[in-house]
C-alpha positions as CSV (number, residue, x, y, z in Angstrom):
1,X,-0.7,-17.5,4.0
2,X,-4.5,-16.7,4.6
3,X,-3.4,-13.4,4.6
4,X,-2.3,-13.2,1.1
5,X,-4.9,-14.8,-0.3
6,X,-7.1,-12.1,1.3
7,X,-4.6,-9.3,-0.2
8,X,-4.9,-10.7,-3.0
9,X,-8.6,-11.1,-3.4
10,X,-8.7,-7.2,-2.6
11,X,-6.8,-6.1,-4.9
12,X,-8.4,-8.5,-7.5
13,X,-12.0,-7.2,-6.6
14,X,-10.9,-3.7,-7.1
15,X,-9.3,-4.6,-10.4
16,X,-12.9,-6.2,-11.5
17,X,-14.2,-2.5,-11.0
18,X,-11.8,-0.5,-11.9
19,X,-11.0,-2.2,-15.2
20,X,-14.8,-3.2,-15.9
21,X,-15.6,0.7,-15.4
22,X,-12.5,1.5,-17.3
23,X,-13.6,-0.4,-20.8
24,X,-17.3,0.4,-20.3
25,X,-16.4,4.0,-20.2
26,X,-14.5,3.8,-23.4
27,X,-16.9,1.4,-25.2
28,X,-19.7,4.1,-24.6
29,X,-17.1,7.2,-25.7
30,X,-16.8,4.8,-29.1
31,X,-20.5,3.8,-29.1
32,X,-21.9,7.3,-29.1
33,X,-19.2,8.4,-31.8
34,X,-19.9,5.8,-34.2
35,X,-22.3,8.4,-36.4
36,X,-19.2,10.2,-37.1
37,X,-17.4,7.3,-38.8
38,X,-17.8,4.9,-42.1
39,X,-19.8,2.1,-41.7
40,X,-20.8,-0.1,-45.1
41,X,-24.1,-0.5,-45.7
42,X,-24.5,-4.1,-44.1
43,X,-23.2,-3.2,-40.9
44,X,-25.6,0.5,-40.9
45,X,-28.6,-1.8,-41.8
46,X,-28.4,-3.3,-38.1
47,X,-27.8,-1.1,-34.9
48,X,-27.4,-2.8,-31.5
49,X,-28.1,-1.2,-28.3
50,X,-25.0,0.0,-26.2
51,X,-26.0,-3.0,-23.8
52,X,-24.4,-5.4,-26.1
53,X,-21.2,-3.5,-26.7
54,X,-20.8,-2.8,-22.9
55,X,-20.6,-6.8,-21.9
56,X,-17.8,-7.3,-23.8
57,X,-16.6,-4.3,-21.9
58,X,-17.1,-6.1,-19.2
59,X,-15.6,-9.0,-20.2
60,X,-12.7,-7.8,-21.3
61,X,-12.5,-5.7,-18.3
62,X,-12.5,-9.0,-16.5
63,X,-9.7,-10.6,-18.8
64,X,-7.2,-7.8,-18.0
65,X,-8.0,-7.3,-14.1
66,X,-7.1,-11.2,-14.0
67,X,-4.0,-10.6,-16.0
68,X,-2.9,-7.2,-13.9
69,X,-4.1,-8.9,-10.8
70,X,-1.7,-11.7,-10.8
71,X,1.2,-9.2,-12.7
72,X,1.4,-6.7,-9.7
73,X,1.2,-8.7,-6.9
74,X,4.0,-11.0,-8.1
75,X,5.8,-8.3,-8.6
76,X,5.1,-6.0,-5.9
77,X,5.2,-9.3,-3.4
78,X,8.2,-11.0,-4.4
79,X,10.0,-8.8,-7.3
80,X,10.1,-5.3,-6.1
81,X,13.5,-6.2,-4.2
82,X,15.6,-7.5,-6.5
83,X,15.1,-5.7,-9.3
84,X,15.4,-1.9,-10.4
85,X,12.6,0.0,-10.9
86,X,13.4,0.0,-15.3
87,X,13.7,-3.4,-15.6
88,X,10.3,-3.9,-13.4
89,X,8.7,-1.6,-16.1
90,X,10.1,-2.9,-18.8
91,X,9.3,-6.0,-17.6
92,X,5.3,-5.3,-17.4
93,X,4.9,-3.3,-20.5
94,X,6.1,-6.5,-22.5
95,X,3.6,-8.9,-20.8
96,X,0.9,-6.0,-20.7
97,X,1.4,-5.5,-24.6
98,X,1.4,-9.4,-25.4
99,X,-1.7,-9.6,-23.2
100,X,-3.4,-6.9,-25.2
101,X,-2.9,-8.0,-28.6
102,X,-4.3,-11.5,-27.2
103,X,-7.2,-10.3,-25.8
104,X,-8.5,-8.2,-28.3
105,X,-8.1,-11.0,-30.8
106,X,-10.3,-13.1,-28.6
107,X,-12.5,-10.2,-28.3
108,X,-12.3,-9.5,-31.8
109,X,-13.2,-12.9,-32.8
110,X,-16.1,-12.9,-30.4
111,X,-17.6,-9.5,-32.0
112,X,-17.5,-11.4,-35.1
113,X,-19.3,-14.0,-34.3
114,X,-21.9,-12.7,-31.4
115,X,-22.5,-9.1,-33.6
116,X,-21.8,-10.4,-36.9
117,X,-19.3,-7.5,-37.3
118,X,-16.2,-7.7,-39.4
119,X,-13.3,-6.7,-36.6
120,X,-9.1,-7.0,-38.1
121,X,-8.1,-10.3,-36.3
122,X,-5.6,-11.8,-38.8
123,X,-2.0,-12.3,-38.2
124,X,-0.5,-9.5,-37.0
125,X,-3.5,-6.7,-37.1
126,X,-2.7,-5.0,-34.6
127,X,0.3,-3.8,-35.6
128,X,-1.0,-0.8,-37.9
129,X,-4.3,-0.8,-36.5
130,X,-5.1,2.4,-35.1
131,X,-7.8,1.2,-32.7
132,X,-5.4,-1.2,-30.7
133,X,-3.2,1.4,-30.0
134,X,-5.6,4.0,-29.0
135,X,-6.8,1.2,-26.7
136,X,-2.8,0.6,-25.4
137,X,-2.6,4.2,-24.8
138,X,-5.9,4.0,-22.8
139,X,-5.0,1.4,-21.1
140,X,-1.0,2.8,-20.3
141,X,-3.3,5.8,-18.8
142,X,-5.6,3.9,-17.1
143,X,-3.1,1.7,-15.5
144,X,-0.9,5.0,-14.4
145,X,-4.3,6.2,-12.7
146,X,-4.5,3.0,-10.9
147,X,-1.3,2.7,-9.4
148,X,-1.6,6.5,-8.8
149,X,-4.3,5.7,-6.6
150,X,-2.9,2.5,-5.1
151,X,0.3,4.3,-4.3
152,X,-1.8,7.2,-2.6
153,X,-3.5,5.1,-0.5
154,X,0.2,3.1,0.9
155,X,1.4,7.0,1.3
156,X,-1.4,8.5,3.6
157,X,-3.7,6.1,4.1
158,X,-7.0,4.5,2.8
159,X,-9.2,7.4,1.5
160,X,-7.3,10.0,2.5
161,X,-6.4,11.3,-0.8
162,X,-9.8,11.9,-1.7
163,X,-10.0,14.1,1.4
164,X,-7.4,15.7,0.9
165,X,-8.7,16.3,-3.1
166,X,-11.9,17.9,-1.4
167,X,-9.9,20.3,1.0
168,X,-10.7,18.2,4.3
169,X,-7.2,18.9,5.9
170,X,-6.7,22.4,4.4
171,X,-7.3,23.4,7.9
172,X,-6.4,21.9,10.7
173,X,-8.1,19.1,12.2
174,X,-8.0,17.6,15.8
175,X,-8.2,13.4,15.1
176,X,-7.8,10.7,17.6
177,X,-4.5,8.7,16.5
178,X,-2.6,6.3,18.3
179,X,1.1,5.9,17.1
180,X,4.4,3.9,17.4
181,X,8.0,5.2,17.3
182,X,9.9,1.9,16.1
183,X,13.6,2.5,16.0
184,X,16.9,0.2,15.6
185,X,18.5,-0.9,19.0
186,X,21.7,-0.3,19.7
187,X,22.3,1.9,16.1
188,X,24.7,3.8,16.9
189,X,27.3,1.1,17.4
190,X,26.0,-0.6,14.5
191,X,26.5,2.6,12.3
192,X,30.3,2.5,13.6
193,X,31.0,-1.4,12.9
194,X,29.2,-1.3,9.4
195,X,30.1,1.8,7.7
196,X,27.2,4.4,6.5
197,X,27.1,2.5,3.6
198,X,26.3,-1.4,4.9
199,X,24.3,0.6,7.5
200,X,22.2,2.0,5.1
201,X,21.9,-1.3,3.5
202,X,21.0,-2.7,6.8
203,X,17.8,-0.2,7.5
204,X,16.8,-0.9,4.0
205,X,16.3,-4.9,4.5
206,X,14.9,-4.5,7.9
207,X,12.2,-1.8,7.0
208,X,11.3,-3.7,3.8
209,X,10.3,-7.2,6.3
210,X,8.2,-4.3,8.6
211,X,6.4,-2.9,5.0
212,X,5.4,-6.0,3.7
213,X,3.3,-6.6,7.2
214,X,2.0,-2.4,7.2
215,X,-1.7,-3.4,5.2
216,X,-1.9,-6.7,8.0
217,X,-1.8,-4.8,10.4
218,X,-4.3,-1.7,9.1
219,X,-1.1,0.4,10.1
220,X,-0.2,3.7,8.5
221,X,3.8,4.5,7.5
222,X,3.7,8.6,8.5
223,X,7.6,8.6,8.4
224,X,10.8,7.6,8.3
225,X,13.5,9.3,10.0
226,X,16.9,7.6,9.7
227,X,17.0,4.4,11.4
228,X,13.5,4.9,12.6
229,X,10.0,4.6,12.0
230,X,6.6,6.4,12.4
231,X,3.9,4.3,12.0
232,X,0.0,5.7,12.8
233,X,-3.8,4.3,13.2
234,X,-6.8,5.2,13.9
235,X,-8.0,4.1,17.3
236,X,-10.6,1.8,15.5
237,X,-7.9,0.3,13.7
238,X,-4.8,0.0,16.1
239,X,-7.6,-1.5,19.3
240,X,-9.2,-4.0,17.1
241,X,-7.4,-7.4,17.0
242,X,-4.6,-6.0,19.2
243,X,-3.3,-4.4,15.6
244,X,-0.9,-1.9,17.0
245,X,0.5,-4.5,19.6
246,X,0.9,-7.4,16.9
247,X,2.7,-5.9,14.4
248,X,5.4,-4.9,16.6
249,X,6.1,-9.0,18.0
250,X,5.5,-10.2,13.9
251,X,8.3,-7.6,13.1
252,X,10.6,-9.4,15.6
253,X,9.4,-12.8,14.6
254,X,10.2,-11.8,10.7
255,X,13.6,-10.5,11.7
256,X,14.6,-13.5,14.0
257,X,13.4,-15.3,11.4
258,X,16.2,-14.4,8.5
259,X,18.7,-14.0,11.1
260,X,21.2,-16.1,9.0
261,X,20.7,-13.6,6.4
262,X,21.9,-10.7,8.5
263,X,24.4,-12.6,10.5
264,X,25.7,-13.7,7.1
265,X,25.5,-10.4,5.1
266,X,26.3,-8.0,8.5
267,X,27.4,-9.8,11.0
268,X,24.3,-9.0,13.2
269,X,21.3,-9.7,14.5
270,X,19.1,-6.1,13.9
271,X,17.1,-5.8,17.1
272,X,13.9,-2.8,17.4
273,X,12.2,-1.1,20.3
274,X,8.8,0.9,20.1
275,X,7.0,3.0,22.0
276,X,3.3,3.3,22.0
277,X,1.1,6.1,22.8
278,X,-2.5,7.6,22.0
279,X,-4.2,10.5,22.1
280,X,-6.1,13.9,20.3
281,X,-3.6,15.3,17.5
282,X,-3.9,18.1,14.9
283,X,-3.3,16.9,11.4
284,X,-3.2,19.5,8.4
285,X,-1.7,20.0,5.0
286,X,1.7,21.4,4.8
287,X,3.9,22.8,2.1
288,X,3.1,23.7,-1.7
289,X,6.5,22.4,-3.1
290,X,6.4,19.0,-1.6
291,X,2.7,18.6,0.1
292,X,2.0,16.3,3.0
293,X,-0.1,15.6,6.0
294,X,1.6,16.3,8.8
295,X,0.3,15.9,12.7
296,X,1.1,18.2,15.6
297,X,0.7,17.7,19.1
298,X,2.1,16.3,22.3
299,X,1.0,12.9,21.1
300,X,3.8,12.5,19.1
301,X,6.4,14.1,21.7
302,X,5.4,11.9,24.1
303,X,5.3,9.3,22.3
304,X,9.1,9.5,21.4
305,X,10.2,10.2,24.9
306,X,8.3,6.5,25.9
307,X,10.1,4.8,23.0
308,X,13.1,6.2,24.6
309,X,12.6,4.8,28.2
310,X,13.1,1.4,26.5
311,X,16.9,1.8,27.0
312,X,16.7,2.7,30.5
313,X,14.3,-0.3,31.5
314,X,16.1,-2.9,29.1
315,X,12.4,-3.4,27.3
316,X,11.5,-3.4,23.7
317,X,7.7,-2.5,24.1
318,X,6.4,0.4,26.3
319,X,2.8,1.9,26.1
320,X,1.0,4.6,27.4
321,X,-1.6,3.6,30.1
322,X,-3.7,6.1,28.3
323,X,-3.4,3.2,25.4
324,X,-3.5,0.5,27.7
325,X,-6.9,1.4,28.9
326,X,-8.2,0.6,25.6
327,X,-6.5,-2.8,24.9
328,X,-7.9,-5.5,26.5
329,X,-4.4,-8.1,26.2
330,X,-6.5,-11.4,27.7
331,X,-4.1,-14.2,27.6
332,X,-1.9,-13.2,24.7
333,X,0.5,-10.3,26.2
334,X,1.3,-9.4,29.9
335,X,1.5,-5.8,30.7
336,X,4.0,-5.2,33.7
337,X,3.6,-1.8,35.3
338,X,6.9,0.4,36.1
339,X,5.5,3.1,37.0
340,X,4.5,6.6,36.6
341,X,7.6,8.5,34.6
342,X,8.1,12.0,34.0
343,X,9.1,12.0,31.1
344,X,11.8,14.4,29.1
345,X,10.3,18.0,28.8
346,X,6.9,17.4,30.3
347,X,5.4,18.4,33.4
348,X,3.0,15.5,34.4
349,X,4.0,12.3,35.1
350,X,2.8,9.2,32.4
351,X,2.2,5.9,33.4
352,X,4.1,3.4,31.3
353,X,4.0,-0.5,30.7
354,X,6.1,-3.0,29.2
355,X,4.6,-5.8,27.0
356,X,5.8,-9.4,26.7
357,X,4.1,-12.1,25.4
358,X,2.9,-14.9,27.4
């Protein structure tokens, strides 16, 4: 729960700034134009400074970021699953537009009375008033911007888009990354009992418990291939808190945990193993058509191979030793050595562990 509550404090904060900003910056654009439009007399006889327009900016800036706030994380939380993508937007313009036309009434009424300005607040204004829906289309703009950015930063990570706006991966670039093939136990019988179909249903529900613990966990989605995922962090990231160990055993704990569900819906109980590995990788830009980051390296080779020995040892966690080096597991996990492994395709052996919780 406290985990929410932070998410959604962060995403409130930045919608304080963003809409704040926002409003300001179109208040001003208005502000400095006003020379160019009709003003009676009684409202030219007294000019206010641009301080006194930009609160309400503020203000209203305020109003919506509470509004959006609380819209998208229900939605994106709890709504994003069972319903399409339409009705989700149809669903937001409606509240968005009702919130709009109340808010600028308040705002409206409050120019009146703090700028003794005549603004349109009687019934129904806003309908042909030109204003309000320059300020919807702003706003429909602004809020595309937003979720542009928002949706940037789930795709490649916190910041990276503006990296990758100022040409920081148009070469290659050697980073430290530690990753984590996660992949479906036992899929291939699962795939033959359920039909591609009810399969494809199955990956679906499983992967959408995993993404709804990926910002928790500082953890980075870099792919999905089939019935498996790639997940990524920086070594900061995945070390502190034991981040790239936890997310793993609060996967299983969310899966066991709606295990009526899938016994009910598929007749199973969807099982994962992981493999964990870390080490210098070369991340660069790839393609024109479709453009991504992409990382090269024997990282991610090796990586693979590890989550693979998880079969053959009957485990569902394996690291690296390289990894385990860095993690300092106390009294939470037990790390049992088997061994040094050569593993598929390489030439030096890699000691491996397996992780269970105490």
């Amino acid at each position: 729960m406290l985990y929410y509550i932070k998410q959604f404090f962060k995403l409130f904060v930045s919608s304080v700034l963003y809409w704040s900003f926002a409003f300001c910056f179109f208040i001003l654009i208005r502000y400095l134009g006003r020379e160019q439009e009709q003003v009676d007399a009684v409202q030219a006889s007294k000019v206010y400074p641009v301080s006194e327009y930009l609160l309400f900016g503020v203000v209203l800036g305020l109003m919506v970021a509470i509004v959006y706030t609380i819209v998208e994380y229900v939605f994106d939380k709890f709504l994003s699953k069972a319903l399409n993508l339409g009705l989700i937007l149809l669903i937001k313009s409606l509240i968005y537009l009702i919130f709009l036309i109340f808010s600028l009434s308040v705002m409206a009424f409050l120019a009146e009375d703090y700028l003794n300005v005549d603004f349109p607040n009687h019934r129904g204004w806003w309908i042909s008033n030109k204003i309000f829906w320059m300020v919807t289309a702003y706003f429909i703009i602004c809020s595309l911007l937003f979720s542009f950015i928002r949706l940037a930063n789930d795709k490649f990570g916190k910041g990276i888009i503006f990296k990758m706006l100022i040409g920081r991966y148009k070469n290659p670039r050697e980073v430290d990354r530690i990753f984590m093939f996660l992949d479906l136990k036992s899929s291939t019988t699962h795939a033959e009992e359920l039909g591609h179909l009810r399969y494809s249903q199955l990956i679906q529900d499983c992967f959408f418990y995993l993404n709804k613990i990926i910002n928790k966990y500082d953890a980075e989605i870099y792919q999905y291939v089939g019935d498996e995922a790639v997940l990524s962090w920086t070594p900061k990231r995945g070390i502190r808190g034991l981040n790239c160990i936890d997310l793993f055993f609060d996967f299983e704990r969310k899966l066991k945990r709606h295990s009526k569900y899938y016994q009910k819906k598929y007749g199973i109980q969807p099982e994962f193993k992981a493999g964990l590995h870390t080490g210098k990788i070369i991340i660069a830009e790839v393609g024109t058509v479709k453009k991504e980051l992409a990382y090269h390296g024997d990282v991610i080779n090796s990586t693979s191979r590890i989550q693979e020995k998880c079969n053959e040892y009957n485990e569902s966690l394996l690291i690296s030793d390289d990894l385990f080096q860095k993690l300092n597991l106390a009294n939470k996990y037990e790390a049992i050595s088997l061994g040094d492994e050569l593993l598929e395709g390489k030439t030096e052996e890699l000691k491996i562990y397996a992780i269970h919780k105490r």
